[in-house]
Phi, psi and omega in degrees: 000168196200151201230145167261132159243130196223159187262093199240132291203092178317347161294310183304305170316302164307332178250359181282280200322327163330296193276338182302282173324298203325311214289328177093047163204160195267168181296340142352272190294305153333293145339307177290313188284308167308311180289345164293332194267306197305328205280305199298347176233000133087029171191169195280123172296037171194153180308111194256312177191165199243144185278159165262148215298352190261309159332264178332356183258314199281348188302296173316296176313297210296331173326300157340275174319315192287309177305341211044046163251021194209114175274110178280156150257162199246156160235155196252016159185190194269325184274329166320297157342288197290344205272335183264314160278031166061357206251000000 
């Protein structure tokens, strides 16, 4: 066994256990049962936030970009660069 120590917003905590007890389980066991769903689905198991229509546009580009299916330009230093974004 291996023991995690973590740092949490006593609030959070205090209403987590809450629900947890409703549930018949200790925060352990709690704990336990979320890090088995991240292993079995090999990414945090739940929907972290929904992107916005600006995201999801730059999401596309880099797909894009990656896939070559959009001809990038390359630079061969940061002034070139810079020079091209003005700054």
């Amino acid at each position: 066994m291996a023991t995690i120590n973590i740092r949490v917003d006593e609030d959070l905590k205090r209403k987590s256990e809450k629900i947890f007890d409703q549930l018949g389980l200790g925060m352990t066991a709690a704990m336990t049962i979320y890090l088995k769903a991240v292993v079995r689905s090999n990414s945090i198991p739940f929907s972290l936030e929904i992107p916005n229509k600006e995201t999801l546009k730059a999401f596309k580009e880099v797909k894009n970009i990656s896939s070559k299916k959009v001809k990038t330009k390359k630079y061969s230093n940061v002034k070139e660069l810079r020079k091209d974004l003005k700054i």
